[in-house]
C-alpha positions as CSV (number, residue, x, y, z in Angstrom):
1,X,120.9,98.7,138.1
2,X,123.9,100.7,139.4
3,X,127.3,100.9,137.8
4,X,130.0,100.7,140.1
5,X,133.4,101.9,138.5
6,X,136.7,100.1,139.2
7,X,140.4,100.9,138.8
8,X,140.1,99.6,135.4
9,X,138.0,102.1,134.0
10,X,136.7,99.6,131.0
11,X,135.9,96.8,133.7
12,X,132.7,97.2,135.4
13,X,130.8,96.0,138.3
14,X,126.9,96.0,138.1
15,X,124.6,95.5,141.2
16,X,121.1,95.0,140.2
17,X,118.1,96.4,141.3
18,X,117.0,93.8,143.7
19,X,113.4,93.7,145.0
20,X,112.8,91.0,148.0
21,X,110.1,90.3,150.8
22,X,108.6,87.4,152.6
23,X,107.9,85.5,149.6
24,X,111.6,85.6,147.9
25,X,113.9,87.9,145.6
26,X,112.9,89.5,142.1
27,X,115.7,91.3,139.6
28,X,116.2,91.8,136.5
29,X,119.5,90.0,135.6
30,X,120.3,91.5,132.2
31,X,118.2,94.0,130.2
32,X,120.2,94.7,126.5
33,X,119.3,98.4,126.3
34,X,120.0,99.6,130.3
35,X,123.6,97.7,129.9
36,X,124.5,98.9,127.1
37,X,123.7,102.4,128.6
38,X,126.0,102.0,131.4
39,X,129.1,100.3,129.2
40,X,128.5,103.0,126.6
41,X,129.0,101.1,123.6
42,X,126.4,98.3,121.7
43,X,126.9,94.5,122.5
44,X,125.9,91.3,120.7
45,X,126.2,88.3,122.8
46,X,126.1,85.1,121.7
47,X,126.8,82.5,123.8
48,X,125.8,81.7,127.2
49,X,128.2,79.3,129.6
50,X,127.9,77.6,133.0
51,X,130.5,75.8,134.7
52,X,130.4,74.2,138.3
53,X,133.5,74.2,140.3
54,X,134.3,72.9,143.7
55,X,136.4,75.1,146.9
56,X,140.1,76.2,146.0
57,X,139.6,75.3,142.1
58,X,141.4,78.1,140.3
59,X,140.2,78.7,136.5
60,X,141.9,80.7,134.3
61,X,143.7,83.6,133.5
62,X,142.1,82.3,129.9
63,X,141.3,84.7,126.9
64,X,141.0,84.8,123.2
65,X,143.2,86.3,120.8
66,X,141.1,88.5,117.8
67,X,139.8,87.6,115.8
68,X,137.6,86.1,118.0
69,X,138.1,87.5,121.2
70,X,135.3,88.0,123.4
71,X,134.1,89.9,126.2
72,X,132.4,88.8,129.0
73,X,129.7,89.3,131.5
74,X,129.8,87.4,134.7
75,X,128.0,86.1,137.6
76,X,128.2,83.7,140.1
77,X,124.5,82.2,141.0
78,X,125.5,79.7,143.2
79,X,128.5,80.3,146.0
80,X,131.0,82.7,146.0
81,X,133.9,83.1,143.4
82,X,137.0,85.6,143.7
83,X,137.0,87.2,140.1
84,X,140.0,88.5,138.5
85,X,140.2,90.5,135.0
86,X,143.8,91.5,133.7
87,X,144.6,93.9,131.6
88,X,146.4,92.3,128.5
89,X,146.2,95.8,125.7
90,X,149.7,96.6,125.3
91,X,148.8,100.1,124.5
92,X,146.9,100.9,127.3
93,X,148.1,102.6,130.3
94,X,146.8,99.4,132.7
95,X,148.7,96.9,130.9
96,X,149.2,94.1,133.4
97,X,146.9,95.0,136.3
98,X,144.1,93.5,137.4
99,X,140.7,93.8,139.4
100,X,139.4,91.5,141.5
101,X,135.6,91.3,142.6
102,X,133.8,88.9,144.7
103,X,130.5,87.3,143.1
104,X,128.3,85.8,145.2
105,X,124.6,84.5,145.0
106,X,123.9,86.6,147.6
107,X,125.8,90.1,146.6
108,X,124.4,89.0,143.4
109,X,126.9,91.4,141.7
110,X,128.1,91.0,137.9
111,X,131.5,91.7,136.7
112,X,131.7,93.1,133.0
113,X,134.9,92.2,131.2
114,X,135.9,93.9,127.6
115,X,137.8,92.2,124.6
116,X,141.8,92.8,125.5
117,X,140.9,90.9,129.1
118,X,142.3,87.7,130.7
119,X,139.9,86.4,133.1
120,X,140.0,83.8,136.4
121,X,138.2,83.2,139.1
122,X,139.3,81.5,142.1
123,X,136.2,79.5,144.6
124,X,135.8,80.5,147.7
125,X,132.9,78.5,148.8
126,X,132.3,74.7,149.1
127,X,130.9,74.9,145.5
128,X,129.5,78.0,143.1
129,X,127.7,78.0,140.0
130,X,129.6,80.6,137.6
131,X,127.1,82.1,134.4
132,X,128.5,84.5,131.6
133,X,127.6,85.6,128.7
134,X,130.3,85.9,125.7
135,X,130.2,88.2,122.5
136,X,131.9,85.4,120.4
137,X,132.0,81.7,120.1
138,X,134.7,79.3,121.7
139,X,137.3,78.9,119.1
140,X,139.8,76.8,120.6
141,X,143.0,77.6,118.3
142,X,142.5,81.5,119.5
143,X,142.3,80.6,123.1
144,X,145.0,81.5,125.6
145,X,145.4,81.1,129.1
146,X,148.2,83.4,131.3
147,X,149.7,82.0,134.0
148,X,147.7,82.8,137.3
149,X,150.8,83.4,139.7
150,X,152.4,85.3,136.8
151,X,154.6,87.7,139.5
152,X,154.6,90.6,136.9
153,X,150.8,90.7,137.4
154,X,150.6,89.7,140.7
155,X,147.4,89.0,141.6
156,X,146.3,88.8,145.4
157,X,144.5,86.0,145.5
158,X,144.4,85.9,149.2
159,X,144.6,82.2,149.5
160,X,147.4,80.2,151.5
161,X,147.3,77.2,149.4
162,X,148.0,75.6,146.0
163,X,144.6,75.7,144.4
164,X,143.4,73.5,141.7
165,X,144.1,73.6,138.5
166,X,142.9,71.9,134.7
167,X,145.9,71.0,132.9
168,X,145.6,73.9,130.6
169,X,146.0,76.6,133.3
170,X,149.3,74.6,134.9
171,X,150.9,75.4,131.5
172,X,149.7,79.3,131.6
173,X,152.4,81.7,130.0
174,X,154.3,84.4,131.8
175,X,152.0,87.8,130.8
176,X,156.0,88.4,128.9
177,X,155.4,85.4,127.2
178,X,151.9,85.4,125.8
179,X,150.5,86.7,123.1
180,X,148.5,89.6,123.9
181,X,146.6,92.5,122.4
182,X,148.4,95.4,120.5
């Protein structure tokens, strides 16, 4: 497994170990005690999600509010996804920016997300297939969802189109809006 840093020092992007030949692919996906290594701090995960979405749907920025926020570890198994984490800790000195990663089945890269995250992903391919693993339940009255084309963030999403959204994430707040972390 390699760590690869980004300009979010808390936000992580892990490329496995990946060992292929005639006959197919083999790697080791998630292993508790090498990824907890790398993020230097313990993790309890304890829910797993898959959703499906088709080209141009947009999903997110969504988050939870403490006390059940939860952060995440994603991947995309299927298709390609542009992935976006946003820094929403008032107190920390990347309040309001963002990384963006490209998952892919084939780069077969994960993205690791801390508590005090929004996260979104916009698909880039005909369909993709997007796993994570959360360290809290879904409680619906702490969820939140930012607005994707807040301009105070402003993501690049690189797209030239209006993408398509859940009914939810056309009501996003303005990051100046939402509640956020202290």
């Amino acid at each position: 497994m390699k760590i690869v840093d980004t300009t979010i020092s808390e936000v992580k992007i892990i490329e496995p170990a990946l060992f292929d030949d005639a006959r197919g692919f083999f790697f080791e996906s998630f292993n508790q005690a090498k990824f907890e290594a790398a993020i230097g701090r313990s993790v309890n995960f304890v829910q797993d999600n898959h959703s499906r979405s088709v080209k141009n749907v947009l999903r997110g920025l969504h988050y939870q509010l403490p006390s059940h926020a939860q952060a995440k570890l994603v991947r995309c198994i299927l298709g390609e996804v542009f992935d976006v984490a946003v820094d929403i800790r008032q107190s920390s000195p990347t309040f309001g920016q963002w990384v963006g990663v490209y998952l892919s089945a084939e780069n077969k890269r994960q993205l690791w997300i801390p508590e005090g995250f929004a996260h979104g992903f916009l698909t880039i391919s005909e369909q993709a297939d997007v796993l994570y693993k959360a360290t809290d339940y879904y409680f619906p009255d702490n969820e939140r969802c930012i607005c994707w084309s807040d301009s105070v963030i402003a993501i690049n999403w690189n797209m030239d189109f209006n993408p398509l959204l859940s009914d939810k994430d056309r009501q996003g707040l303005k990051l100046n809006d939402a509640q956020v972390f202290e």
